[in-house]
C-alpha positions as CSV (number, residue, x, y, z in Angstrom):
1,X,-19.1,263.5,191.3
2,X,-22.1,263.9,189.4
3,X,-22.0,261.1,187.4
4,X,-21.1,258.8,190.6
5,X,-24.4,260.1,192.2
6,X,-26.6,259.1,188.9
7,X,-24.5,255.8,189.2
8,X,-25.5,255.3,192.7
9,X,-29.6,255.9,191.9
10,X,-29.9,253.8,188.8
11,X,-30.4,249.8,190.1
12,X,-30.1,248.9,186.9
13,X,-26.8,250.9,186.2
14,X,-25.4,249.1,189.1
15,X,-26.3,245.4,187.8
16,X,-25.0,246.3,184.3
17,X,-21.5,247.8,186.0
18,X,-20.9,244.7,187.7
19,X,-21.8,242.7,185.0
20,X,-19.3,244.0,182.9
21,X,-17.1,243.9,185.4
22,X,-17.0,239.9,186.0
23,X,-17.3,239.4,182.3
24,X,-13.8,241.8,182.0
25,X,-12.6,239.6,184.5
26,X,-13.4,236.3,183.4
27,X,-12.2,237.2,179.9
28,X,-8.7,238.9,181.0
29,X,-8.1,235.7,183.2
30,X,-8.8,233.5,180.5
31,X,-6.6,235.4,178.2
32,X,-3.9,235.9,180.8
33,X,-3.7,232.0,181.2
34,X,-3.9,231.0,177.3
35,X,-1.2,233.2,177.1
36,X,1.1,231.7,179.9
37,X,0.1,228.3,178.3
38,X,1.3,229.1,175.3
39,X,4.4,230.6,176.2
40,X,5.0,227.3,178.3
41,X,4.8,225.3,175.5
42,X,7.0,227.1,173.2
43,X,9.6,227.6,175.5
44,X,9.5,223.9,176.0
45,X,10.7,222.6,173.1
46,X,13.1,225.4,171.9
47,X,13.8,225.6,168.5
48,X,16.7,226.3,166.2
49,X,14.4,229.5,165.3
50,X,14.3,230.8,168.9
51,X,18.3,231.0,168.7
52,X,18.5,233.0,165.3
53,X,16.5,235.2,167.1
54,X,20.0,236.4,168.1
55,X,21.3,236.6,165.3
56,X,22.8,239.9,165.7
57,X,24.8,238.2,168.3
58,X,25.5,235.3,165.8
59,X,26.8,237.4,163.3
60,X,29.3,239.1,165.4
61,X,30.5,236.1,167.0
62,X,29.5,237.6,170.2
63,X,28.2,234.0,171.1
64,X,28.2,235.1,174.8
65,X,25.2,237.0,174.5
66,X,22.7,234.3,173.9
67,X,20.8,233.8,176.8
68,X,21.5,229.8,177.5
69,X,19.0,229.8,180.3
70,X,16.3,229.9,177.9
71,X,17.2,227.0,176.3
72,X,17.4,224.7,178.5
73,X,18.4,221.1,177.9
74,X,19.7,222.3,174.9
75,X,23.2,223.0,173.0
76,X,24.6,224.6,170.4
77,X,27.7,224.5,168.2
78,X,29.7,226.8,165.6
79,X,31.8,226.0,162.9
80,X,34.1,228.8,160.5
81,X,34.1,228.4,156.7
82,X,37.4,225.9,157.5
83,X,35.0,223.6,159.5
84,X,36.7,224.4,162.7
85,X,35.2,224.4,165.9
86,X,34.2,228.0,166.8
87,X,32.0,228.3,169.7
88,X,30.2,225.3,171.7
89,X,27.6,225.8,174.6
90,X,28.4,222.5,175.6
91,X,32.1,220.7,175.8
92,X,30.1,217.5,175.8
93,X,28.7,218.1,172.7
94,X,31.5,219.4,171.2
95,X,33.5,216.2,171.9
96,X,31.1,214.2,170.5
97,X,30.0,215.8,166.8
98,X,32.4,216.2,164.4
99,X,32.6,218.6,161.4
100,X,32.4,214.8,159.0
101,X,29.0,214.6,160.2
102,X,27.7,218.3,159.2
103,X,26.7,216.6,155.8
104,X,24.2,214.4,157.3
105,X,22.2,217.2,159.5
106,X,19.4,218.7,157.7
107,X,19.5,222.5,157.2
108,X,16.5,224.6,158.6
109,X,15.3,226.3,155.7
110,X,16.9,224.7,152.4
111,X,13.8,222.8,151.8
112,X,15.6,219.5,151.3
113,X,14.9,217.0,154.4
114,X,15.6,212.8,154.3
115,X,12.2,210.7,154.9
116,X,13.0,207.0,156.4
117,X,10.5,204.5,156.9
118,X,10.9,200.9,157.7
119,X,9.8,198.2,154.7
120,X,7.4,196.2,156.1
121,X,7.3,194.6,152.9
122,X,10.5,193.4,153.4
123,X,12.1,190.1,154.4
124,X,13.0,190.2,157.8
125,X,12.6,193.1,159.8
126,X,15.0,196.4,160.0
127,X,14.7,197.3,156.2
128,X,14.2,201.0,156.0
129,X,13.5,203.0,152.7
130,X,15.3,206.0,152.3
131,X,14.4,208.9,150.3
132,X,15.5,212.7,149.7
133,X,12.6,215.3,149.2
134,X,12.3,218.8,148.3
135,X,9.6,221.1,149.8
136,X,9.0,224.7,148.2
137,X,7.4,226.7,151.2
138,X,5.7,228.9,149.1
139,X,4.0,226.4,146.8
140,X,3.6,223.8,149.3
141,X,4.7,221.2,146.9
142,X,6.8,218.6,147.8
143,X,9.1,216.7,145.2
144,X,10.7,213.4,145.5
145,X,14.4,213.9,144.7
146,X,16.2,210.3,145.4
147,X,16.3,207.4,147.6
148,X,18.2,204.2,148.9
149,X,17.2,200.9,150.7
150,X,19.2,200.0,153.5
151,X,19.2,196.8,155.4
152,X,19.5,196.0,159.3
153,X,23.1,196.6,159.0
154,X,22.8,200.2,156.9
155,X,24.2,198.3,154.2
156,X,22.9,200.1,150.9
157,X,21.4,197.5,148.9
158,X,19.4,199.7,146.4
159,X,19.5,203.2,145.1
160,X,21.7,206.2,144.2
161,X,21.0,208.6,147.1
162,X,24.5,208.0,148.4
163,X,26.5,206.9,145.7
164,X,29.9,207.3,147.5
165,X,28.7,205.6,150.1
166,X,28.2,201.6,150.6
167,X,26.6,201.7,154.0
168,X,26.0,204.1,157.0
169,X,27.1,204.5,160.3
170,X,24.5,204.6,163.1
171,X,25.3,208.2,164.0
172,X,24.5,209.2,160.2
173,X,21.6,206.8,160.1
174,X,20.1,208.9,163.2
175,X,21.6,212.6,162.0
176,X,19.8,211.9,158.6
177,X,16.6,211.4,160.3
178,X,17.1,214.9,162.6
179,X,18.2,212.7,165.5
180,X,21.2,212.9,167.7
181,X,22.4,210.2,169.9
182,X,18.9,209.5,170.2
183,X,17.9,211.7,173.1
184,X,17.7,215.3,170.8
185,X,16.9,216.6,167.8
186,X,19.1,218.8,165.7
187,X,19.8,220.7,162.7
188,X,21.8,223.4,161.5
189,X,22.2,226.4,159.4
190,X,24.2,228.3,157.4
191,X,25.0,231.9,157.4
192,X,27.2,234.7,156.5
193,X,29.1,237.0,159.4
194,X,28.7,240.7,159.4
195,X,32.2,240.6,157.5
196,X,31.4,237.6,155.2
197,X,32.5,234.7,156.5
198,X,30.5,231.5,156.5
199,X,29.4,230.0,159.7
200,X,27.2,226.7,160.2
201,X,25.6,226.6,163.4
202,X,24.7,223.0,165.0
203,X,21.1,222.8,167.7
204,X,20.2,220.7,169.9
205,X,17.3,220.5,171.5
206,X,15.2,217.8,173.7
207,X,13.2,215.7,171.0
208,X,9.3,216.7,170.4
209,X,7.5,213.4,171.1
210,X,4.1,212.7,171.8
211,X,5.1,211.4,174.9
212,X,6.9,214.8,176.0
213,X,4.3,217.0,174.2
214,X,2.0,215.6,176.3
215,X,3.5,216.0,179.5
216,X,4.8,219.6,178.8
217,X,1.0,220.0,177.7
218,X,-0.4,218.5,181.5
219,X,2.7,220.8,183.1
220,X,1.2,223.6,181.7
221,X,-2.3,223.0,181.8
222,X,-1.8,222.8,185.4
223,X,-1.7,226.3,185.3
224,X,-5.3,226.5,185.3
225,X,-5.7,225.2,188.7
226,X,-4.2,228.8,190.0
227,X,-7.1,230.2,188.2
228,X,-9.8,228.7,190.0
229,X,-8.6,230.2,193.6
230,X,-8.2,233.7,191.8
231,X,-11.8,233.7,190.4
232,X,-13.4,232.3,192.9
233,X,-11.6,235.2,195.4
234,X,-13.1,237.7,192.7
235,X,-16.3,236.2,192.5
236,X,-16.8,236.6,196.4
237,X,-15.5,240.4,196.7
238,X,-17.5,240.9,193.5
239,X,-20.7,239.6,195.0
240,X,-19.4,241.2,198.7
241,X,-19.4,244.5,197.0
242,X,-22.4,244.5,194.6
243,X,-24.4,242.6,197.7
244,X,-23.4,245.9,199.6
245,X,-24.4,248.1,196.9
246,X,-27.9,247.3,196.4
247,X,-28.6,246.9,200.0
248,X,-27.3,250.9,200.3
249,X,-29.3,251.6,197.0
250,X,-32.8,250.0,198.0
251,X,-32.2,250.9,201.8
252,X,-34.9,253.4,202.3
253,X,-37.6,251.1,200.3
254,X,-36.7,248.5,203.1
255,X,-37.1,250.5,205.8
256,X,-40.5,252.0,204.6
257,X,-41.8,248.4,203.9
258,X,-40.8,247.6,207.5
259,X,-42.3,250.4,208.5
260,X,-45.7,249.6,206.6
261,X,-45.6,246.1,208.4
262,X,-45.6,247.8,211.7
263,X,-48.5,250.2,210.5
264,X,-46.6,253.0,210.0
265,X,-46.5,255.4,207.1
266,X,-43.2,256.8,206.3
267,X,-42.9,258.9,203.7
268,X,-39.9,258.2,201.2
269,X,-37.7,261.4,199.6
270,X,-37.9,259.7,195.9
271,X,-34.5,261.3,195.4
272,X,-33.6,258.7,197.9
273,X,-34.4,255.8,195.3
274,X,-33.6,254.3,192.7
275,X,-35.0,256.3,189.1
276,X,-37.1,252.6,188.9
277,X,-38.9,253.2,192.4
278,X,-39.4,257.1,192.2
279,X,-43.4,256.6,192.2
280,X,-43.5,254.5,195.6
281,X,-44.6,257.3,197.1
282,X,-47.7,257.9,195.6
283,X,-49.0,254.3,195.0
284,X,-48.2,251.3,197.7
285,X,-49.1,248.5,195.5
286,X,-47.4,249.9,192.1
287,X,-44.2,249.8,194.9
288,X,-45.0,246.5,195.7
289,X,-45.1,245.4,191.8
290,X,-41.6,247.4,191.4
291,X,-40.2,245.2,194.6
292,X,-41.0,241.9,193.1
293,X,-39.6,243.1,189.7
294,X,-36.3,244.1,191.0
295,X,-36.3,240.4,192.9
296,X,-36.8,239.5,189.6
297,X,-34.5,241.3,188.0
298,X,-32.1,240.3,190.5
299,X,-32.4,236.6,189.8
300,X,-32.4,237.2,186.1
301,X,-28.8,239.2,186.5
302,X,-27.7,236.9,189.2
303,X,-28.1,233.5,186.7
304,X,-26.6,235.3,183.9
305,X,-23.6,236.2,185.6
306,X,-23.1,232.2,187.4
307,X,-23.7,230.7,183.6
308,X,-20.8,233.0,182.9
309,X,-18.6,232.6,185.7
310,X,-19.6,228.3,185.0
311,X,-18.0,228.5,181.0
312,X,-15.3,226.4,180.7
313,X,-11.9,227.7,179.8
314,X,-10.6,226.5,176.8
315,X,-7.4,224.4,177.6
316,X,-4.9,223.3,174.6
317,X,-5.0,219.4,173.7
318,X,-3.1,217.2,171.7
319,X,-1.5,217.4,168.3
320,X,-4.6,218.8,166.5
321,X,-5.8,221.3,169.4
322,X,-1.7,223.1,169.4
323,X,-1.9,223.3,165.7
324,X,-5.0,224.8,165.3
325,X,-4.4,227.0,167.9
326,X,-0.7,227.8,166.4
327,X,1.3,227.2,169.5
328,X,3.7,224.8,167.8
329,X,6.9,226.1,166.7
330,X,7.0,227.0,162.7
331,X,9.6,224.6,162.3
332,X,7.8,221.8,164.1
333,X,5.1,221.9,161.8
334,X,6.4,220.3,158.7
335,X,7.8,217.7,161.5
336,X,4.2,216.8,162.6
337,X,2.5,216.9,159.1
338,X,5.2,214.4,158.1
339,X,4.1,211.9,160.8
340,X,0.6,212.1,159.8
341,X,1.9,211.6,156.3
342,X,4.2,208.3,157.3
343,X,1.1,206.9,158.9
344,X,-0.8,207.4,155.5
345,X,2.2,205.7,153.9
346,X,1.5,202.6,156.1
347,X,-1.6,201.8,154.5
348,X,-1.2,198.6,152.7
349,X,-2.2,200.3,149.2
350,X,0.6,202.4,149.3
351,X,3.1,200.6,150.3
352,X,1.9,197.9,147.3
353,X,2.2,200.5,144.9
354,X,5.4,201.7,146.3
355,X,7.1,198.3,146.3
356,X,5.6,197.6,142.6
357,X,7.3,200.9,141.4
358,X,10.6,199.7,143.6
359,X,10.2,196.4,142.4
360,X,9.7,197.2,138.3
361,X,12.9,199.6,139.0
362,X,15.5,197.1,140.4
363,X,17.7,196.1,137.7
364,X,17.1,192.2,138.7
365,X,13.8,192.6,138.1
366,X,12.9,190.0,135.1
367,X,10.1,190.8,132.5
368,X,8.0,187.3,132.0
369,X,7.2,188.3,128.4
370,X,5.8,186.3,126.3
371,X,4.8,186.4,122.4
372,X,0.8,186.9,121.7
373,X,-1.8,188.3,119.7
374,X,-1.5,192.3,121.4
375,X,-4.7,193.0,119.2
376,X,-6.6,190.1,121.0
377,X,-5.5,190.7,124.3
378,X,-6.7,194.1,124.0
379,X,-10.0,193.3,122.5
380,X,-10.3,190.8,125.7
381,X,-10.1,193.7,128.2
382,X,-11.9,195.9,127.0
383,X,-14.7,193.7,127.0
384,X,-13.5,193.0,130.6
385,X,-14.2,196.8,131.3
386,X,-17.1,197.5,129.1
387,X,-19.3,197.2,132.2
388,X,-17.6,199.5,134.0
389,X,-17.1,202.1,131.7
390,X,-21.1,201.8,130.1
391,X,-21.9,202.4,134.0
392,X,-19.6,205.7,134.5
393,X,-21.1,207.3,131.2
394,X,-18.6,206.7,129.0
395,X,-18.6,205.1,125.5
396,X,-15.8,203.9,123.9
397,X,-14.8,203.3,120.3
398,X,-12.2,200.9,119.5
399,X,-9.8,200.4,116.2
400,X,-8.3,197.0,116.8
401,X,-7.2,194.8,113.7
402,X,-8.7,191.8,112.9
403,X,-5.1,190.2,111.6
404,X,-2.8,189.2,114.5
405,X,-0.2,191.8,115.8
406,X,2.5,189.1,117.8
407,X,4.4,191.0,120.3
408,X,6.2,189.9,123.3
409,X,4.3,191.3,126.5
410,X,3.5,190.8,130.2
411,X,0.4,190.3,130.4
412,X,-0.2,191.1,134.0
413,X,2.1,194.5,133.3
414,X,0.3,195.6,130.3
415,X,-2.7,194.9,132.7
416,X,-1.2,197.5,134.8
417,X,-0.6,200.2,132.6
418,X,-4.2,199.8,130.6
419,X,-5.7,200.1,134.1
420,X,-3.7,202.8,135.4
421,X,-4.7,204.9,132.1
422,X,-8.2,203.5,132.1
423,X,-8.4,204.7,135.9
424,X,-7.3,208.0,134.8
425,X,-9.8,208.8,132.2
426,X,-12.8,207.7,134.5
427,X,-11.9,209.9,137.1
428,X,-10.7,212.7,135.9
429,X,-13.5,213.4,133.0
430,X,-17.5,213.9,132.9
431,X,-19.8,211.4,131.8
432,X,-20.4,212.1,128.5
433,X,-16.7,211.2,127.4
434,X,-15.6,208.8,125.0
435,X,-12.2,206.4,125.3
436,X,-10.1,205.9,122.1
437,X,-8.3,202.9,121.6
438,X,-6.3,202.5,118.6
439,X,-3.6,199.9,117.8
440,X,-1.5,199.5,114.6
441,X,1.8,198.5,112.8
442,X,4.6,200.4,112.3
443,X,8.0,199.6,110.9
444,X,9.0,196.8,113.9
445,X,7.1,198.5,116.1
446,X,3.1,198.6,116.8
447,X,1.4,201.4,118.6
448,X,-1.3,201.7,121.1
449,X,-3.2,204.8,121.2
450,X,-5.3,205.4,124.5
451,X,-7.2,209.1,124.4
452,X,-10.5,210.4,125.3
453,X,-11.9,213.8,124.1
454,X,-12.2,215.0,127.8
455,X,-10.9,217.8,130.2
456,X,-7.2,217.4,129.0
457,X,-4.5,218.0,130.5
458,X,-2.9,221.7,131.0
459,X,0.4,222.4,129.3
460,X,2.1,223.2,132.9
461,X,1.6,219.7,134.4
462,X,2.2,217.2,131.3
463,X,6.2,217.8,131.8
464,X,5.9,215.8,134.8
465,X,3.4,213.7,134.2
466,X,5.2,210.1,134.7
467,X,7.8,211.7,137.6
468,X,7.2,209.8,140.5
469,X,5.5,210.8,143.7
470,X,3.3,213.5,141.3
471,X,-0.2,213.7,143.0
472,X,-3.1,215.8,142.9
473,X,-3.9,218.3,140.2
474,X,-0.5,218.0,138.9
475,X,-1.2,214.8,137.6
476,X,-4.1,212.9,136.7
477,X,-2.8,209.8,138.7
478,X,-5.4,206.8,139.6
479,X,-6.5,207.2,143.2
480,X,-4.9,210.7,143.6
481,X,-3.1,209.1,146.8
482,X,0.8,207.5,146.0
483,X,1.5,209.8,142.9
484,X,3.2,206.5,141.1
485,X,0.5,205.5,138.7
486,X,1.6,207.2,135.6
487,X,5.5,206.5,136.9
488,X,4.4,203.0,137.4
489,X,3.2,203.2,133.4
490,X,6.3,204.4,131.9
491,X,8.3,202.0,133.8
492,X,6.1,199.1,132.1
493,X,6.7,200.6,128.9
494,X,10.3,200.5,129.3
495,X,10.7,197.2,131.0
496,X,9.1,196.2,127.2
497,X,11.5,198.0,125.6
498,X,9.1,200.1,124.3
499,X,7.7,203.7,125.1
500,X,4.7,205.7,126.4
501,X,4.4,209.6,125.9
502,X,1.4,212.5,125.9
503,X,0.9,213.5,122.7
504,X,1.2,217.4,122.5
505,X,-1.1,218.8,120.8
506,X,-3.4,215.5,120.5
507,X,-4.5,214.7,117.8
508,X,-8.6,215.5,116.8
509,X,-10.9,214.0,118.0
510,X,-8.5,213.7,121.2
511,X,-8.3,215.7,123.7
512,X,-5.5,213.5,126.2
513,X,-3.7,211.3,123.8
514,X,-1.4,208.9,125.3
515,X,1.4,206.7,123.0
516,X,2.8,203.1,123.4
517,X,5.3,202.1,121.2
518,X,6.4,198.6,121.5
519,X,8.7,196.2,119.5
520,X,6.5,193.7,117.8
521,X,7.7,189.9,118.0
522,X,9.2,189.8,114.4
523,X,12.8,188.6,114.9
């Protein structure tokens, strides 16, 4: 009780208890509604994670107790260790996938998923490149496993992925890619019962596209509108009820200064007052100067409090906004980092690269070799790239014979891999560093040496270093972007019928040392 009656005589008490009041408000509203939104939007796109959220239930076989109605417009499907049909949400769905196809589905958390993109590159339209990948979660890296080249008819006219296969049925060409019947997505997973027995557990669910993002996105945000109603409503009784306090707290300061305009005196109780008007009594105009500062006050606390009630609530958009914000499912996210990675893949540098490295690697492919001076053509490039490498702050000391050293060679290819080394060395090492190239006989065979006396390269990356689709600090690749530059290398190397290899340890001066053996032209 006491406090309440030093609440009631402190104006400024009042203003700050109100304050805090519409700022609590505004924030628990805002909160409130990014919470609703984002429980919208995961419950929009169920995922096969939301269902092993029963998995108690699952590994009983008490498939009864999931709750269906919170997965709605989606399915799901049970098979024993004997690939019979266990349990299915759906009798649809159960009629129409097959324990045959279970191969095809990619498994939730085995880090292996298919990649298909169309070949532009290729003749006609409806060529799609195929390739396996594995992804370690805890790493983050992501290795390139195997791949296949299908045409419009998923005919497989290149690679091993599927070597018991010689072409693919629509339903495996969409299961492969997550799809099913072209309306859902699915996947599956594999687990043990409380008594050991295997199960694999088939999900469907209604297909995360932009198109449907967005519109679960504009059905939730639309949740915002009931906001506006509820704050405004606030607002008003807010304002009714602080309006009504001040009015009680100032009261007998009015009526004095109503009085004083009618020429009479009354005398004010400063108990009666506010603590910031208890010397009105004793001086009018010091009164007067404590009026206008509470008007001021007033309009001061009044402004604050509309610039508050005026923010903006944040609302959740696009792809970017609901991963930031971490509303997308765990399992979509690989989904959508991949489509922003396939759109990188279009670019036209990529894809040249790619279809170099898939063209050097089809066994048709023919080497236009042809039998010339290796120790001249070498000497002729680097004067090519003297410029270049003069203007990077690099020197470079070469050991080229003056006799001729005839070997049969691509000159474009040999191009290729000199550039793709070259390329390395410059980016990947300080000015300062010098370039080593060294070429010599050997019993039917000549070497190139290309090394620098540079960074190096660590011991835990140089097993990998020509595997294709290495990138980034695992390999010092040119560009850093398709991870096939030192892949592209060795396969020149061998399409000579020669070989390339990091010498370990280099040799001194070196500090990278790179290898080509190829047969010299002596018959």
């Amino acid at each position: 009780m006491k406090a309440d009656k030093l609440l009631d005589k402190s104006f400024l008490r009042t203003c700050i208890t109100y304050f805090i009041l519409c700022s609590l408000l505004v924030s628990a509203l805002n909160a409130a509604l990014n919470s609703v939104i984002a429980w919208r939007l995961d419950n929009a796109f169920p995922s096969i994670y939301s269902l092993l959220d029963y998995w108690d239930a699952l590994a009983e076989d008490d498939f009864a107790a999931v709750p269906m109605r919170k997965f709605r417009g989606c399915a799901f499907l049970v098979f024993d260790e004997d690939s019979r049909v266990l349990y299915a949400s759906d009798n649809q769905f159960k009629d129409h996938l097959r324990a045959e196809d279970l191969w095809m589905v990619n498994e939730y958390d085995s880090g292996l998923y298919y990649s298909v993109q169309e070949m532009a590159s290729m003749p006609g339209n409806g060529y799609h490149y195929i390739s396996l990948h594995r992804y370690d979660s805890e790493t983050g890296a992501m290795a390139f496993v195997d791949y296949c080249i299908v045409d419009p008819d998923h005919q497989i006219i290149e690679g091993d992925l599927f070597p018991w296969l010689d072409e693919l049925t629509e339903r495996e060409f969409e299961l492969m890619q997550g799809i099913y019947q072209g309306q859902w997505e699915i996947s599956k997973a594999v687990y043990d019962t409380g008594d050991g027995q295997e199960r694999t557990l088939i999900f469907v669910s209604p297909r995360l596209t932009e198109a449907a993002y967005g519109k679960a996105l504009d059905r939730a945000n639309r949740l915002s509108l009931l906001s506006y109603p509820i704050l405004l409503f606030s607002v008003c009784l807010l304002s009714v009820l602080f309006s009504r306090k001040i009015r009680r707290t100032i009261r007998p300061l009015g009526e004095a200064m109503v009085a004083y305009g009618s020429g009479r005196r009354v005398e004010i109780d400063p108990r009666t007052l506010p603590v910031e008007f208890r010397d009105v009594t004793d001086r009018f105009t010091q009164l007067l100067d404590q009026l206008e500062q509470a008007g001021a006050e007033k309009q001061r606390v009044l402004a604050d409090l509309s610039h508050d009630l005026k923010t903006p609530l944040t609302v959740i958009q696009g792809y970017a906004q609901a991963l930031a914000d971490g509303v997308v499912p765990s399992d979509k996210q690989r989904q959508y980092l991949e489509t922003i990675r396939r759109k990188a893949d279009a670019s036209a540098t990529l894809m040249n690269t790619l279809f170099d490295y898939v063209r050097l690697d089809h066994p048709d492919y023919t080497l236009h070799a042809v039998c010339a001076d290796l120790s001249e053509f070498c000497k002729a490039y680097l004067a090519e790239k003297y410029p270049e490498i003069e203007s990077r702050g690099f020197s470079v000391e070469p050991a080229l014979p003056d006799a001729p050293l005839r070997v049969p060679f691509d000159a474009g290819l040999l191009r290729r891999l000199l550039d793709n080394l070259l390329s390395n060395a410059l980016q990947y090492n300080p000015a300062g560093t010098t370039l080593y190239f060294t070429l010599m006989p050997l019993d039917g065979q000549v070497r190139l040496t290309v090394a620098d006396d540079g960074v190096g390269i660590p011991d835990e990356i140089a097993g990998s270093l020509f595997e294709p689709f290495v990138t980034g600090n695992r390999a010092r690749t040119p560009g850093g972007g398709t991870g096939l530059g030192m892949a592209i290398v060795k396969k020149v190397a061998e399409l000579h019928g020669g070989s390339i290899c990091l010498v370990r340890p280099p040799h001194a001066p070196y500090h990278t040392e790179f290898e080509l053996l190829l047969p010299d032209g002596q018959v």
